[in-house]
N, C-alpha and C positions, 0 to 999 in steps of 0.2 A: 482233486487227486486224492485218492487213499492213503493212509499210511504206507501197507505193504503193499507188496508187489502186486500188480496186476494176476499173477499167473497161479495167485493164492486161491481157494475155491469158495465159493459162500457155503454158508451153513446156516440150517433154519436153528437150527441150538447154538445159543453160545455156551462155551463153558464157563466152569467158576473162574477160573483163574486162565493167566495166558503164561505163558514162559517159552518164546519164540526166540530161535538162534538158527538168523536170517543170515543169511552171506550176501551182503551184499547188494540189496533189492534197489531195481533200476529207479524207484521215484523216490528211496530217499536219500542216495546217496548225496545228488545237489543240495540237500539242504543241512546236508555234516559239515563241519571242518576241522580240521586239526590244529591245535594253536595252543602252545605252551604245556605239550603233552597232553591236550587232553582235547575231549570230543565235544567237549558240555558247551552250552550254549549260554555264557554266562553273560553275555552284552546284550541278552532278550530277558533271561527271568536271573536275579540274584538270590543268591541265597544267603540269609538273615539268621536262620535260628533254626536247631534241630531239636529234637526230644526222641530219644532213642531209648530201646526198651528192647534188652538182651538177655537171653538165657544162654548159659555158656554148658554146652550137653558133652563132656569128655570123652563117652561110650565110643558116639561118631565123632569123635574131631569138628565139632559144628556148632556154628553160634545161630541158632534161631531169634532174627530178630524183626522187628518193625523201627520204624524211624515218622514223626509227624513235622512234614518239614514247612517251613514259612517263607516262600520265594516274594521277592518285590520284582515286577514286570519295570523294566527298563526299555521295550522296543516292542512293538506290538509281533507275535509269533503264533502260530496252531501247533507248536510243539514244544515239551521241555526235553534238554539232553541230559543225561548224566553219563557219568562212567562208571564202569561195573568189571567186573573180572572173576572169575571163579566163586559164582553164587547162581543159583535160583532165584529169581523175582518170580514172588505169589502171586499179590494184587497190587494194584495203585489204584486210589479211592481220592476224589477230590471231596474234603472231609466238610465244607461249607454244603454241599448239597448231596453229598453220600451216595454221589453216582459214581462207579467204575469206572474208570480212563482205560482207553484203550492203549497197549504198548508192544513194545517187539525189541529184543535186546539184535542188534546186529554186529556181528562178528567181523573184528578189524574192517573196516568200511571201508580201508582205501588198499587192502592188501599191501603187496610191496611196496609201494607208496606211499603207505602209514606210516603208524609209528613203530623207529626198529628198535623192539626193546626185546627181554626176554621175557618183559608182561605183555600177556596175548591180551589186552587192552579192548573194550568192545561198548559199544554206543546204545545206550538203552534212552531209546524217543519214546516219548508217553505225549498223548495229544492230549492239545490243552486247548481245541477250538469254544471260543468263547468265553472263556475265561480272562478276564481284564483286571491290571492295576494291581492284585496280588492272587498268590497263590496258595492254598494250605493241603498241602499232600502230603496221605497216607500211603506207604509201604509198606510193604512185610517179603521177606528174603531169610533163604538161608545161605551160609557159607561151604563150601565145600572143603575137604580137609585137605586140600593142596592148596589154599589161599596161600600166595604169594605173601604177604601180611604177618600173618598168623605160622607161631612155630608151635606145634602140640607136642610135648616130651613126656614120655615114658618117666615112670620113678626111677628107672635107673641110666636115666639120661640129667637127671639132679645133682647136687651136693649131697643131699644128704642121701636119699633115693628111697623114698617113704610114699610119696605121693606123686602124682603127674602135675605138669605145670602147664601152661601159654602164658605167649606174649606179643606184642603186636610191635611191628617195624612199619612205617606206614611211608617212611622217605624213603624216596622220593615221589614214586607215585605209584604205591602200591597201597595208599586208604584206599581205594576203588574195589580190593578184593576182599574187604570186610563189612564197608558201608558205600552203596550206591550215591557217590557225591560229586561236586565241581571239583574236580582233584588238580586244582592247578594254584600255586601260591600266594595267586593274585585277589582269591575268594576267601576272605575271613568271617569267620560265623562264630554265635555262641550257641551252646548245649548243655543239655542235659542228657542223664542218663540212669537207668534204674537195672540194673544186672543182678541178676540172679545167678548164684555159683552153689556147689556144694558146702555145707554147714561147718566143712572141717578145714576151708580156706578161708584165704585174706583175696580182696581186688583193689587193686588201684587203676586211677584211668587218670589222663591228663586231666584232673578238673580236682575240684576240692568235695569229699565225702559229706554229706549234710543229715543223711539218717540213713541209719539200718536196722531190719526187722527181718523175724522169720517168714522165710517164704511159704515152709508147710514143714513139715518133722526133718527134714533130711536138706532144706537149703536156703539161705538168708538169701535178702535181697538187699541191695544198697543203694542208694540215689548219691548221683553225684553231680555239682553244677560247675560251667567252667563259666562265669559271668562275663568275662574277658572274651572278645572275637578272636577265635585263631585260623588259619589255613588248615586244608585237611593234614597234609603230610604231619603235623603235630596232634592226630589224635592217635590216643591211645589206651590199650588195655593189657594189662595182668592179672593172671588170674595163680595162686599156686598156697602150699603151705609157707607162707615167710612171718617173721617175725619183725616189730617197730620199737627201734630205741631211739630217744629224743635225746641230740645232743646240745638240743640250748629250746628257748621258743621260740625260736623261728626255723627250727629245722630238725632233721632225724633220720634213721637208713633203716629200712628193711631187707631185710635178707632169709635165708633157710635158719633155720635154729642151730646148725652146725657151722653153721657160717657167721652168725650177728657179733659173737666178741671178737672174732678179727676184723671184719670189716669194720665195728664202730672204734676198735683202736685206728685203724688205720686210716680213717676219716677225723680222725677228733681235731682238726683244723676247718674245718668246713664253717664252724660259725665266723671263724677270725675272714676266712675266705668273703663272706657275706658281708662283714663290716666292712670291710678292704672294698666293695665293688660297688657300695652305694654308697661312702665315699668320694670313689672316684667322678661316678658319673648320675646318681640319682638314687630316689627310693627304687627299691626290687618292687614289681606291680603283681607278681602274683598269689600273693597271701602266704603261703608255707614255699619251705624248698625240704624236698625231701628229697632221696636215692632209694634206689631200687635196684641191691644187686641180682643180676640175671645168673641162669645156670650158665655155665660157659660157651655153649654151641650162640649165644647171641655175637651175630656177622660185625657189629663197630664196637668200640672205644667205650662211646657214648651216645644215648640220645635223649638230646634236650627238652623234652614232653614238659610244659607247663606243670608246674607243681611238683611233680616228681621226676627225675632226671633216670633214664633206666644205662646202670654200666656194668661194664665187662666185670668177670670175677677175676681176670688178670692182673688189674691196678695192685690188686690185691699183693704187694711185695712183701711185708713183714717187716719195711725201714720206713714207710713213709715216702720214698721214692717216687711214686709214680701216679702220684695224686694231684699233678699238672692238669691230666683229664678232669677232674672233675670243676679245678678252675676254668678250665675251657666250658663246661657242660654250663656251669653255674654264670658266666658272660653270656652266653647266648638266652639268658634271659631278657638281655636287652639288644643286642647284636643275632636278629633271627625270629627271637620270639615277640619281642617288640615292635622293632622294625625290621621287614621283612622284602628278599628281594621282592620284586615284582614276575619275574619270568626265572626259569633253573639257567636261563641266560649269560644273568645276573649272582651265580652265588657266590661271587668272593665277597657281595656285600653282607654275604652273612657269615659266610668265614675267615675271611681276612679279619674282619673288624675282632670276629669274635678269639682269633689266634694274639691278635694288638691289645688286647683287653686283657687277655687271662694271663700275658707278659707281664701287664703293671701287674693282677693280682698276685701272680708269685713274688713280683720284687717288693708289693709290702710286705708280704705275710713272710717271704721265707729270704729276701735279702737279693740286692745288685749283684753279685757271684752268682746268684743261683739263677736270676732268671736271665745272665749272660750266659751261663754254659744249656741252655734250653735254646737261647737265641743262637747261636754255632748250631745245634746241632740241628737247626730248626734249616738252617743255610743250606748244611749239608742235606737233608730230605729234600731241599728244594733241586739242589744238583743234579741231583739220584733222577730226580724226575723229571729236568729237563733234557736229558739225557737218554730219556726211557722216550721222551715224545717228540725227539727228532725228527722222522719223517712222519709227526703230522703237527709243522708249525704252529698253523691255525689256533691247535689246544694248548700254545702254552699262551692265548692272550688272555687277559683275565674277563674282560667283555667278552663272550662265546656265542658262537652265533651253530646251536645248537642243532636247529631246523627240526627235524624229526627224528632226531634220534634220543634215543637214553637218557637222561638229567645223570645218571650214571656216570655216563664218560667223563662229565666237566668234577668228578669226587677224585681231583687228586691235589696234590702239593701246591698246585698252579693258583686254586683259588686262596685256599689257607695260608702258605708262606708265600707267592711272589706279593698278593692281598696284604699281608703283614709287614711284608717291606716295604713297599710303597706306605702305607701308612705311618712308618718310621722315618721313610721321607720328608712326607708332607711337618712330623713333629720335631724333625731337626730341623727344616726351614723357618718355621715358624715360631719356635720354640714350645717344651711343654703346658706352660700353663696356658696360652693362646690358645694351641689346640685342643688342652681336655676343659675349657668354655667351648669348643665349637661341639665338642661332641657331646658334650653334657645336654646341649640346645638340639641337636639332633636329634637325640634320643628321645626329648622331651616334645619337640616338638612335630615329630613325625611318629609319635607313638600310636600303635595300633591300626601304623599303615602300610603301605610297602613302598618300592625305592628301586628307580631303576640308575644304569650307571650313568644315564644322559641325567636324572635329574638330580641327580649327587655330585657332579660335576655343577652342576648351576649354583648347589647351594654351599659347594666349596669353596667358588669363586665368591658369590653373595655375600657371604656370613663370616667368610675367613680370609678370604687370599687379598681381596680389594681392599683391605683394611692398612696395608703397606705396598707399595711400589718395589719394594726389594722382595716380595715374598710373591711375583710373579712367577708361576709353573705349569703353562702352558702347554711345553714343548714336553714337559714329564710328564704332564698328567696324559697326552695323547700316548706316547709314545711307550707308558708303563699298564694301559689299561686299553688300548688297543691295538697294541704290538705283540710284537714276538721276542719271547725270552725274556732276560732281565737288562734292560736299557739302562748303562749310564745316564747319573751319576748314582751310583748305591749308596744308600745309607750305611753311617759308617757301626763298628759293632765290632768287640772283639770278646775272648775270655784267656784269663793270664791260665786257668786253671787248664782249660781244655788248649789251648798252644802249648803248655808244658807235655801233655799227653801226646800230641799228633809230633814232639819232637821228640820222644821216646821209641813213638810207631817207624819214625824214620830210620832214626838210629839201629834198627831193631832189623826194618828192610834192608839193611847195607849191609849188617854182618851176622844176621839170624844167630844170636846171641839171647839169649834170655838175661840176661846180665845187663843189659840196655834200659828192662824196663822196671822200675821201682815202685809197684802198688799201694806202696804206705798211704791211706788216708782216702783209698778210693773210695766214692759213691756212683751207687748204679750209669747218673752220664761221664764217668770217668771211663769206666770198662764200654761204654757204651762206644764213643771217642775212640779207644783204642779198637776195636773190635773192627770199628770202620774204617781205618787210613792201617792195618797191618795187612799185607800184601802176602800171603801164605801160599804154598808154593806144591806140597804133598801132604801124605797122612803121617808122612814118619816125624816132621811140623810140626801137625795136629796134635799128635799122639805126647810129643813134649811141651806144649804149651795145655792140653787136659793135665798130663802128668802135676803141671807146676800150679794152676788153678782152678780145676777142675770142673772146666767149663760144661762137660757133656752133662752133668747133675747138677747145672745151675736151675733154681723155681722161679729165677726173673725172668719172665717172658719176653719181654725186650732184649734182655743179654740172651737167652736159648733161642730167640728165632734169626738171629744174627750167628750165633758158632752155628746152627744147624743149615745155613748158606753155606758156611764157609767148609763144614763137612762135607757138602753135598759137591762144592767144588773140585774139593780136591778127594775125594773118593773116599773119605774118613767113616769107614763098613763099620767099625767100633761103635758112631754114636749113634748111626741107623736106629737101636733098637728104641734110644732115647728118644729119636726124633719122631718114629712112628708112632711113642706114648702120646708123644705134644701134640701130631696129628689130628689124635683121635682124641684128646683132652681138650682143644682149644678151637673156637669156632673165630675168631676173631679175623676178619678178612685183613687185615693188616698185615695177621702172622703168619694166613695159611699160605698166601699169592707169593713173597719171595722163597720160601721155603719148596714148594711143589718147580716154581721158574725155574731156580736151583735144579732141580734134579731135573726137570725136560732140559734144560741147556748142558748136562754134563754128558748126552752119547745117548746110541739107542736104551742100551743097559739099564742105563741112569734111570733113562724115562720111560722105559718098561716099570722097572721099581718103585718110580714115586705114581703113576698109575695104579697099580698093586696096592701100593698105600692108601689113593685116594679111593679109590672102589669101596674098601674095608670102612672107611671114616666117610663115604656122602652121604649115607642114612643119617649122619647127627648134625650134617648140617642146615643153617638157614637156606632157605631160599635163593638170598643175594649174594653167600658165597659159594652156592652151587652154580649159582650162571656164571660168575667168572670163572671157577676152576674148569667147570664144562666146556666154556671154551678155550681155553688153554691145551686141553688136550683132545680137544677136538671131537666132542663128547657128543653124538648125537643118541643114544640110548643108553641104558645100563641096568643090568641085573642087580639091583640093589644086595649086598652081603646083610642077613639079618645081625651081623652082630651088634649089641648096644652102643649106640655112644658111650662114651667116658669111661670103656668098661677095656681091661688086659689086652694085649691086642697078641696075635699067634704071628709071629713075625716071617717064621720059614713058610709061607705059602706059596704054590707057585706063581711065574709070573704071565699076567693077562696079557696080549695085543691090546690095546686101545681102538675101537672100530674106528670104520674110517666112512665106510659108507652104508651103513646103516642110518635110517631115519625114527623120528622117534615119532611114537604114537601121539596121536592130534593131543597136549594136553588137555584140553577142554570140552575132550567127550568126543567118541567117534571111533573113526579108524586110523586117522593120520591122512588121510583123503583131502582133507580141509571141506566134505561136505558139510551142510548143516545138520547140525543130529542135535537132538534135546540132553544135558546133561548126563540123564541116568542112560545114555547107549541106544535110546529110541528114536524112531524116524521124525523128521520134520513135524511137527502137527500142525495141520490145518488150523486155522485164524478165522471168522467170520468177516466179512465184509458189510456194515450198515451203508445206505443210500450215505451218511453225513462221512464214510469213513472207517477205520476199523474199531467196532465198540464192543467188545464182549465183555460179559458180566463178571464181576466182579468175583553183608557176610554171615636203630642201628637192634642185625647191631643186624 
């Protein structure tokens, strides 16, 4: 049987290179499958070790690269899979005898029946007949400049707005659209990497830098090794003008040069953060911990990239406030990047753990008060979201039985905080110091592997629960991890600080009184608290609680994407102007999704308006907070508005309809037909056919 399709035509020439986008061909679909989002065929050939070699070309938004990779054969196969998405494949060269592999990238293989993501996901088989026991393959690919992965900004999509920037989001399974890999969390590998950028930037990548040299007059090259195996969703790149200040030896932030003395004030706890966390539960394994603040259009919080952690420029408050994040970032060096689920099934074992972790590191570093009003409001997020996923049960178990859809869907409060209760459970059953020995042993002795919630349940029972008869939790642990909602018995948790605040909000709902509420002493989760339990009712409200603290010019992002709900509730046209700034200033999928829900839930008007809004501001966002807002408003095309990111926004324009049925153009080249077309807009090409088969000559937030 041939690779492709029968219906392909032979040719006495082969070409140099193949780059085939096959829909679908009847002989190989039988031998795809889909499994843990992805196509790759990782129970036949494993993958051990990459060496990648990228030039990073700004002009085109494109990373010209090759990859020499080192598969170990686990099950005899005539084919490797990987996954791919928004790239060119040149050649694949099996590099032990420098013959051409035949290959053919295939587009969504199972259609509807794929996977339902808004990454158009696609199966690239390279034959590997005769090839036994291991494999060394040569690639080379480019990126396309819609890599899902990959955000390319403009200088004036920056802080400072000097130079252009990237940076790479690769969770959950968007590595595939920068490096052709097993994109599933169960495949961990080590790398190398030697990038070449322009002369006038900095790169960082998830690994640790080992040497840099000029490339030629105009651009260095850097080699970087990450000796540590990690899954793909943890590879990464940055490329831009940023600056590095060390704040101890074992750690340091990079940022824009208009940006470095607030960020490293506002970080200067990070090393105590680090002593506080290996401490708790072990040495940190991966050499440095640095930070990488992003321009702001990055879609999370934070992402946990080995070595360097890349976060939001929002943390950014000016009190120290909201540097929780980066104890979270800095846990999941062990909770994620250590030990890792097994399937996106599984990710409350890397969030829950890591939301239970970054609790103690706040309550050493910054005190019991503080990381009890974190935990309240950690309660209440979980609320909000049980709430929100009423009629689809299913998503609030923390075990997810995903199937083909998104790893997306399971990114919400369900894995993080119902995860973090339960694990406050299991430490008030057992008491604290019992369980931070079980997890100090966990950590240790599962390192550098992954973990599904059936074998975490064995080794909870194993290693901790059997160790007492009164610390039997059988009926919890089914019923907290795969059930629905939050099952009695709760752990218990309070804050005198944050109860005083929500009896203030009460007080305040009974007699809308201003006089009810007493700010003396507030920190950003005090107003945060209040913001959430005050029950506001019109603008003329609004316009007296601005009046009294002047919420609509608040620069804490967490306090401005909470008043800009509550404007948008209640019709508050005044703070509009402020909220359209935030908009168009902040990529943060946390901030943009209640903020937009907000205004589609308040009327057609409403949601004519925050469409208006969102048109002006999609050009600057990522990838992964354009597919949510997209479909929020039911976005199947759009005229992109050229204006900049980050850049004044002209508030009076008029207002769009939101299509309703319009379709949007195939993104992956074509017409929107879903025929197969070659990237650059050209027909099918023809594939040769040899007697042996198809053999033609040889890329948060």
């Amino acid at each position: 049987m041939s690779l492709v399709s029968s219906s392909f035509a032979q040719s006495s020439q082969a070409p140099a290179y193949a780059n085939v986008l096959a829909k679908r061909p009847s002989d190989l679909r039988p031998f795809l499958s889909l499994h843990n989002q992805s196509y790759s065929n990782g129970s036949e050939w494993l993958l051990k070790d990459l060496k990648l070699n990228i030039e990073v070309q700004f002009s085109q938004q494109r990373l010209r690269a090759s990859g020499e990779y080192s598969f170990q054969q686990l099950a005899p196969s005539n084919w490797l899979v990987l996954d791919v998405q928004d790239m060119q494949v040149l050649r694949a060269i099996d590099m032990e005898t420098q013959r051409p592999l035949a290959f053919a990238i295939i587009e969504n293989p199972y259609g509807s029946r794929g996977l339902k993501s808004g990454v158009h996901s696609h199966a690239l088989v390279i034959q590997t007949d005769g090839i036994q026991d291991h494999l060394q393959l040569r690639l080379e690919w480019m990126t396309e400049p819609q890599s899902s992965a990959l955000q390319w900004l403009e200088p004036s999509q920056t802080h400072d707005k000097q130079s252009p920037f990237l940076f790479s989001q690769s969770q959950a399974i968007l590595a595939r659209s920068w490096v052709p890999l097993q994109d599933c969390p169960s495949v961990r590998f080590t790398y190398q990497a030697e990038v070449t950028v322009p002369s006038n930037m900095e790169v960082v990548m998830s690994a640790v830098p080992v040497h840099k040299s000029m490339a030629d007059s105009s651009h260095v090259r850097v080699l970087f090794e990450q000796k540590r195996p990690v899954p793909s969703y943890l590879l990464a790149l940055s490329v831009g003008e940023f600056e590095y200040r060390a704040l101890s030896e074992k750690c340091g932030i990079y940022a824009e040069p208009g940006l470095i003395k607030k960020a490293v004030w506002e970080f200067a706890d990070l090393p105590a953060m680090i002593d506080s966390a290996e401490a708790l539960y072990g040495p940190y394994a991966w050499g440095r911990y640095d930070v990488l603040v992003l321009p702001p259009s990055f879609p999370f919080g934070g992402m946990e990239n080995p070595c360097v952690t890349f976060a939001t420029p929002t943390i950014i408050a000016g009190d120290r406030s909201l540097t929780s994040l980066l104890a979270h970032e800095l846990a999941h060096s062990w909770s994620g990047n250590l030990v890792t689920n097994h399937t996106w099934d599984d990710f409350w074992l890397n969030e829950g753990f890591t939301v239970y972790f970054e609790s103690r590191i706040m309550e050493k570093v910054y005190g019991k008060q503080y990381a009890d009003m974190l935990t309240v409001l950690g309660w209440s997020d979980l609320q909000g979201t049980l709430n929100e996923l009423k009629d689809v049960p299913g998503d609030t178990h923390l075990h997810l039985e995903l199937g083909t859809r998104d790893p997306d869907d399971g990114l919400t409060d369900i894995a993080y905080e119902k995860g973090r209760f339960f694990l406050m459970l299991i430490e008030q059953r057992v008491g604290r110091e019992a369980f931070d020995r079980f997890l100090k042993q966990y950590f240790e002795t599962n390192a550098f592997g992954t973990m599904s919630s059936e074998r975490f349940i064995q080794l909870l029972n194993r290693d901790l629960l059997s160790q007492n008869p009164d610390w039997d939790m059988d009926q919890e642990i089914e019923s907290w991890i795969y059930g629905e909602g939050v099952p009695q018995p709760w752990p218990l948790f309070s804050s005198t600080e944050l109860s005083r605040v929500a009896l203030m909000a009460q007080a305040y709902n009974r007699t809308r009184s201003l006089s009810e509420i007493n700010t003396d002493g507030f920190t950003t989760h005090h107003w945060l608290c209040l913001l959430r339990n005050l029950e506001l009712q019109d603008s003329a409200e609004m316009a007296a609680l601005d009046r009294a603290y002047g919420f609509t010019q608040k620069e804490n992002a967490e306090i401005a994407c909470l008043w800009f709900v509550h404007a948008a509730h209640c019709h508050y046209r005044v703070a509009y102007p402020a909220m359209e700034s935030f908009l168009l200033q902040v990529g943060r999928r946390k901030f943009l999704m209640p903020v937009y829900e907000a205004m589609v839930a308040g009327g057609i008007e409403s949601k004519e308006e925050g469409f208006a809004m969102y048109l002006r501001a999609r050009p600057g966002y990522h990838s992964v907070s354009r597919q949510s807002l997209d479909e929020l408003f039911a976005l199947e095309t759009v005229e992109e508005d050229p204006l900049p990111f980050n850049m004044p926004n002209p508030h009076s324009v008029p207002v769009i309809e939101p299509p309703r049925e319009s379709r949007l153009p195939d993104s992956q080249g074509g017409d929107g037909s879903g025929n197969g077309t070659t990237r650059d807009g050209g027909t099918l090409r023809e594939v040769p056919v040899s007697p042996s088969g198809l053999d033609p000559d040889g890329g948060r937030p």
